[in-house]
N, C-alpha and C positions, 0 to 999 in steps of 0.2 A: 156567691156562686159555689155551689160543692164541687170540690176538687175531683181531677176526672182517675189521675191516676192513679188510686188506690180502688177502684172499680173494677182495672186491666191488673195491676200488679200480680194477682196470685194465678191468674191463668196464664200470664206470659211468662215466668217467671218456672212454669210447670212445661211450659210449650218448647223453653229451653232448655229444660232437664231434657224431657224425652226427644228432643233435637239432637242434641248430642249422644242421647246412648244410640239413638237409629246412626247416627254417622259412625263410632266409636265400632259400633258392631259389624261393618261392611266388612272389614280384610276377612275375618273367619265363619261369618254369618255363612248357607247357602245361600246363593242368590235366586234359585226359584223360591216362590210359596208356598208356605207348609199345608195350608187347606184354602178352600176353592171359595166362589162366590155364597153359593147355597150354606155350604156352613158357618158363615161370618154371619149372616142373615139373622140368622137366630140369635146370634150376641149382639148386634150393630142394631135389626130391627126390632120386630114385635109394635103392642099397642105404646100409643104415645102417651108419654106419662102427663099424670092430670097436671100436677104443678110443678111448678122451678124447681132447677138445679144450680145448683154454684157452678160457675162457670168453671174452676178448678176441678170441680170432679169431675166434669164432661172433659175436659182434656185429658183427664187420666184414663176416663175412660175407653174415650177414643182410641188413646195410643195402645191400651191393653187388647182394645178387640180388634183394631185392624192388623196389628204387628205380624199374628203370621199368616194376612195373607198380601205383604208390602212384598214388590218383586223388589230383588236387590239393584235396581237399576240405574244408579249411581255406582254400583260397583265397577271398580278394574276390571272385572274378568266377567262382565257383561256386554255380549257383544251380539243382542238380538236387532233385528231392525235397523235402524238406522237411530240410536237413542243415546244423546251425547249425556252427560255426568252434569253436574253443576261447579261451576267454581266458585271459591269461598268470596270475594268480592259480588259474583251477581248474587248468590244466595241472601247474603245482607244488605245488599241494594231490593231485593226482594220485600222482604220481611219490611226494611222500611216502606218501600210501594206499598204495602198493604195498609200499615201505620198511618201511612199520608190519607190515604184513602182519595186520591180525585180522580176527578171524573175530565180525563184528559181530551176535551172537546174542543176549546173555544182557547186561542190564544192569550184573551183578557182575561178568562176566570180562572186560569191554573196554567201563570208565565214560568213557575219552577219548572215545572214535570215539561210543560212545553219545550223550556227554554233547553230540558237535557234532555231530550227527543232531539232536539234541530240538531245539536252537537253530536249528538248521539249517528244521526245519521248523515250527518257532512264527515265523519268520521270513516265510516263503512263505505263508504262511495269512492274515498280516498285509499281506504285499503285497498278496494276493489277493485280499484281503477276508475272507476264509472263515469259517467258526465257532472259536473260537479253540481250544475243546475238542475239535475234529477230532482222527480219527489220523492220521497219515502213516506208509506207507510207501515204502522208498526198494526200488524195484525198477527190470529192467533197460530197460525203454522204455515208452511209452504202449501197445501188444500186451498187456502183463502189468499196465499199471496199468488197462487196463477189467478187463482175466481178473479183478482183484482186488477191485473194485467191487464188479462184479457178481457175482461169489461173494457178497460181505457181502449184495447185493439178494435172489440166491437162496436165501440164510438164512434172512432177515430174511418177505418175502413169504410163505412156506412156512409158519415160524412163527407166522406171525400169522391162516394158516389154521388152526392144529391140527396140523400135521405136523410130526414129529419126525425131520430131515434129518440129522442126526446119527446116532441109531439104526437108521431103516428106508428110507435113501440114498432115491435119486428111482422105483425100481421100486413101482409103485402109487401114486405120490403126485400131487397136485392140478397137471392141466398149467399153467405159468408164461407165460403169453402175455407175451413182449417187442415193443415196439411201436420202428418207428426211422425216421427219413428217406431216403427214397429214393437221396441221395447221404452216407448215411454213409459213413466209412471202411470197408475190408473187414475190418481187424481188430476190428470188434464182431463181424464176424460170424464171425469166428475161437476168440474167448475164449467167445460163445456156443457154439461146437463143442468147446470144452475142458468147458464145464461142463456136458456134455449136454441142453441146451437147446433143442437143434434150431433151424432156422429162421426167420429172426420174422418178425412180420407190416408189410410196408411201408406207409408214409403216403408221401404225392406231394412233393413237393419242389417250391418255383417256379423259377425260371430263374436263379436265383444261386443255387439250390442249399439253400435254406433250407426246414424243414420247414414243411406249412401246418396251422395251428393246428386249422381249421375238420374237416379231414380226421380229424387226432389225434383230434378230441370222439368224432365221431362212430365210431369205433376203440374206443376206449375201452368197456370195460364191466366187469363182476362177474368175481373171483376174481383171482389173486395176478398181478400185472401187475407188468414195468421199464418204464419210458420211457427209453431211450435219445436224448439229443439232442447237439448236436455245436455244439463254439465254432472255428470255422474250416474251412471248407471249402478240400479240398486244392484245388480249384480256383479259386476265387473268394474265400477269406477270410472271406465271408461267415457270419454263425454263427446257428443258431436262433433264432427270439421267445422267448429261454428265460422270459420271466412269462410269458405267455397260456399257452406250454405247459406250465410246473410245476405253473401253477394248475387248470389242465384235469385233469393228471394228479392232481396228490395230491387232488383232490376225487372221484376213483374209488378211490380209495386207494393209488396207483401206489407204486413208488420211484421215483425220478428219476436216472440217469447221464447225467452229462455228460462227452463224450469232447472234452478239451482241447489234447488233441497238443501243436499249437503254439498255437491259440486262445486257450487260458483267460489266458496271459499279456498279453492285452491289456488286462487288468483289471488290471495292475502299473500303467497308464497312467491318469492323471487325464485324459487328454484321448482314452480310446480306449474306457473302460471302459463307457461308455454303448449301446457296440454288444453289452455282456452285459447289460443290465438285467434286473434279476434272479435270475442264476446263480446269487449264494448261495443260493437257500433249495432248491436241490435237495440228493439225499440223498449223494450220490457225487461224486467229479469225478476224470478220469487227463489226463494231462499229462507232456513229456517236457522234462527238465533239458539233455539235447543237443540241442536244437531250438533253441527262440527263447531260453535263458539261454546259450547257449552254453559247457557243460563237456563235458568229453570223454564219448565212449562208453565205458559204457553206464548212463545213468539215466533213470529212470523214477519221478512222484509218486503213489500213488494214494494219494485222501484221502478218507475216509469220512465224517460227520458224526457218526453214533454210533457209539462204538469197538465196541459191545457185540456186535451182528452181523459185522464184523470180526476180531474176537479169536475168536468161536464156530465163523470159518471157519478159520480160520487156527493158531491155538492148535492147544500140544502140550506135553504132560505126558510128559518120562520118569525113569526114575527115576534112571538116571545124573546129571540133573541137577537134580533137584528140590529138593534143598534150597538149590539159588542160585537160582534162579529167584522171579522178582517181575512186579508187577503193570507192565505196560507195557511187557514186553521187545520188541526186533526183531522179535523169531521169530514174535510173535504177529499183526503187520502185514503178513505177504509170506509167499509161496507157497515160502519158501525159507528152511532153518537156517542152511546153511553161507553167507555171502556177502562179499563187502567190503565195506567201510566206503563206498557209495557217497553218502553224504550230505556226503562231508567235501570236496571240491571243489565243490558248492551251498552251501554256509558260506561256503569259501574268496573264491566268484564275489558272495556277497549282501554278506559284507564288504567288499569291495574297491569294491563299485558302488553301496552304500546302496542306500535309496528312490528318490533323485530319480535316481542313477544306472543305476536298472533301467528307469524310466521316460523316460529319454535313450536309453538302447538298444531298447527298444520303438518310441517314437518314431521312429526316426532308420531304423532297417529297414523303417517306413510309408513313410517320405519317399524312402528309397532304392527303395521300388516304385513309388513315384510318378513316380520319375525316371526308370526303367526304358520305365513303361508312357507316358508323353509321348515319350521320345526313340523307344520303337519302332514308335508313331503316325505317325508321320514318313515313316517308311520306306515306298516305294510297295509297294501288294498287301498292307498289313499292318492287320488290325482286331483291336483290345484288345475280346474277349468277355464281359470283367465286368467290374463295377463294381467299383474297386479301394480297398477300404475298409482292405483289413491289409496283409499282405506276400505276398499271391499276384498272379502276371500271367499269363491265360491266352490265348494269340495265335494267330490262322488266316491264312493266304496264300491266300485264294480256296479253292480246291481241299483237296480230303483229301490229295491226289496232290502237292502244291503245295507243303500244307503240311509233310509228310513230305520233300521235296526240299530244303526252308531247315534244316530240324531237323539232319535229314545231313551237310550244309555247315559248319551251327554246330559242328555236335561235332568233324567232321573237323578243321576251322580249328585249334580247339586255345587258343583266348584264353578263350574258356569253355564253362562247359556249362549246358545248357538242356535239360530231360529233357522228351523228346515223351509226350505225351497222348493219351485221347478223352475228349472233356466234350462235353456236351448234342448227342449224335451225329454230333459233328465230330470231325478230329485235331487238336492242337493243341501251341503249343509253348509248354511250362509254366514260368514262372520264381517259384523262390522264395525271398525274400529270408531271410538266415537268420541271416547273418556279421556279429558285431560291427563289424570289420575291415573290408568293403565300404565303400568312398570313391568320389570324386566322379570318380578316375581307371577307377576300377575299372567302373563304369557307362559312362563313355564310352566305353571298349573293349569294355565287351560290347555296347552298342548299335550301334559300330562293328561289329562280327562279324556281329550280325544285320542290318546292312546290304547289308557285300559278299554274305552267303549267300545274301539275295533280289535280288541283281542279276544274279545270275549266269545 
């Protein structure tokens, strides 16, 4: 048999080099891109060439054309969106995932990647608090881990009318009223357009963006109901009353989701988790592994409480592979057969960081927003618009026009980025802390940035 690994050695070997100069070059790189899609286009595309390449020179290749238009987004003093950093433990649990190559389906045909999936997420549940007989599954971001929820919600609610969702799909069946706060994310109301759900019905939100209890009651009423609630507002950190509203809801008979993006992580914290009081007892909860755990793209949790609505959404029976198949496979947790092993870098990240270690990184991206939003108080024409409880800072310069002008500046500048906004009818310029990696240097340069850019 020819041996395989001198086939891989000179592309991996190269894939390493320029691994390291792209890490190696964060601290003083800028972190925007130096030129845009359209010009990469022309180096990256064109006609496709008639015959092979070594696979070493398409990896040089690679890293030469795409390098300046890589956002620096593993940088410290990257603080668009909601986009955590990688840590060196998931990154080479990574790179192994790839190495492995399986196809994480089926309990009997890939028991490694299974077996550190199941630990992987009896792990996270414990962090979490959560039910310990929850399911997990590992999908591609918190977009697919509500889609997943609330699949099991619309199973589950449906069924518990009398409808049989399985057999005679949603044409004729009992409309699903989903209830959500005014400043949910858009992606609920995205996975509600996947599952034909149509549009839900909004409850008011107060001024940090928090649903209000009293509104929900009153919402509320007879036949198969979600409550959707949210731990983290992309703007303010802020996260729902989740007790007054679970308890509102499951005493109409609601399911309860809760969209934890970066949020629900603050429950890893002994000193943050009191801002969820409550969360566990709802029925669902999504949440994203590249956010605040920081492993690479692409994961996603979503955690059901009982598998049984779950599995009835998601389960599949074929006969090609029915006699391997058992009770608790992948396949039956996610919206997807074929997929990687995306659980096996959340292993790799929970090992490496323990308990008290997830709750130092928790902690420490509070405190680095804390630092954020003091030093850019400072700055003349600069007002912090909420109350900063998690790792969001949302900031106005007088003017919509004003505030749109320092946003410009910052990006242009190039020491960081700070992705512009509109929250509570203003523009605003968004920071969100996400990077394990963000240090004390990395704060005083970006608040440096948003200095010069409002003095100009």
């Amino acid at each position: 048999m020819t041996a395989r690994w001198p086939a891989f050695a000179p592309a991996l070997e190269r894939a390493v080099h320029h691994a390291r100069e792209w890490l190696l070059s964060l601290p003083e790189r800028p972190v925007r891109p130096s030129a845009d899609a359209d010009a990469l286009a022309a180096v990256l595309g064109g006609p496709l060439p008639e015959g092979p390449t070594a696979p070493e020179v398409v990896v040089d290749e690679l890293a030469a054309g795409i390098e300046p238009g890589l956002m620096g987004m593993p940088s410290g003093r990257f603080f668009g969106w909601v986009i955590g950093g990688t840590h060196p433990a998931a990154l080479a649990a990574d790179w192994l995932t790839s190495a492995w190559d399986q196809n994480t389906a089926l309990r009997v045909s890939t028991p490694g990647t299974v077996a550190v999936e199941e630990a992987a997420a009896a792990w996270a549940l414990d962090l979490l608090g959560l039910p310990a007989g929850a399911d997990v599954g590992f999908v591609t971001s918190a977009t697919m881990a509500n889609f997943t929820g609330l699949a099991a919600a619309r199973q589950q609610v449906l069924t518990d009318v009398g409808w049989d969702l399985d057999r005679d799909g949603l044409a004729g069946a009992p409309r699903v009223r989903v209830l959500v706060g005014a400043e949910r994310h858009e992606t609920v109301d995205v996975a509600l357009r996947y599952l034909g759900l149509g549009a839900p019905t909004v409850v008011p939100a107060d001024r940090q963006g928090r649903l209000v209890v009293g509104d929900l009651e009153r919402a509320l009423g007879d036949g198969p109901t979600i409550v959707c609630l949210q731990a983290g507002n992309l703007h303010s950190g802020a996260s729902d009353p989740m007790a007054d509203a679970i308890d509102a809801a499951h005493a109409h008979g609601a399911w309860v989701h809760v969209d934890g993006a970066f949020g629900l992580w603050a429950a890893a914290s002994p000193r943050l988790r009191g801002l969820l009081a409550g969360y566990e007892r709802a029925d669902s909860w999504g949440t994203d592994a590249h956010k605040t755990l920081n492993v690479p793209y692409d994961c996603g949790l979503a955690i059901v409480a009982r598998p049984e609505p779950l599995r009835r959404a998601f389960g599949m029976h074929a006969d090609y592979f029915a006699t391997f198949q058992g009770s608790g496979d992948p396949m039956e947790k996610v919206p997807e057969l074929s997929r990687r092993a995306r659980g096996v870098p959340v292993w790799a990240v929970l090992r490496s960081l323990g308990r008290s270690g997830v709750a130092d990184l928790v902690d420490t991206l509070v405190e680095r927003a804390h630092q954020i939003a003091d030093g850019i108080a400072t700055v003349d024409g600069a007002e912090i618009l909420n109350d900063v409880v998690f790792t969001q800072v949302s900031v106005a310069f007088g003017s919509d026009e004003r505030t749109r002008e320092v946003t410009a500046r910052v990006l242009a500048d190039g020491v960081t980025w700070m992705s512009g906004s509109r929250w509570q009818g203003r523009d605003v310029l968004r920071v969100s802390v996400s990077n394990w990696s963000t240090d004390d240097e990395d704060v005083a340069r970006s608040v440096d940035a948003v200095r010069r850019a409002a003095s100009t």
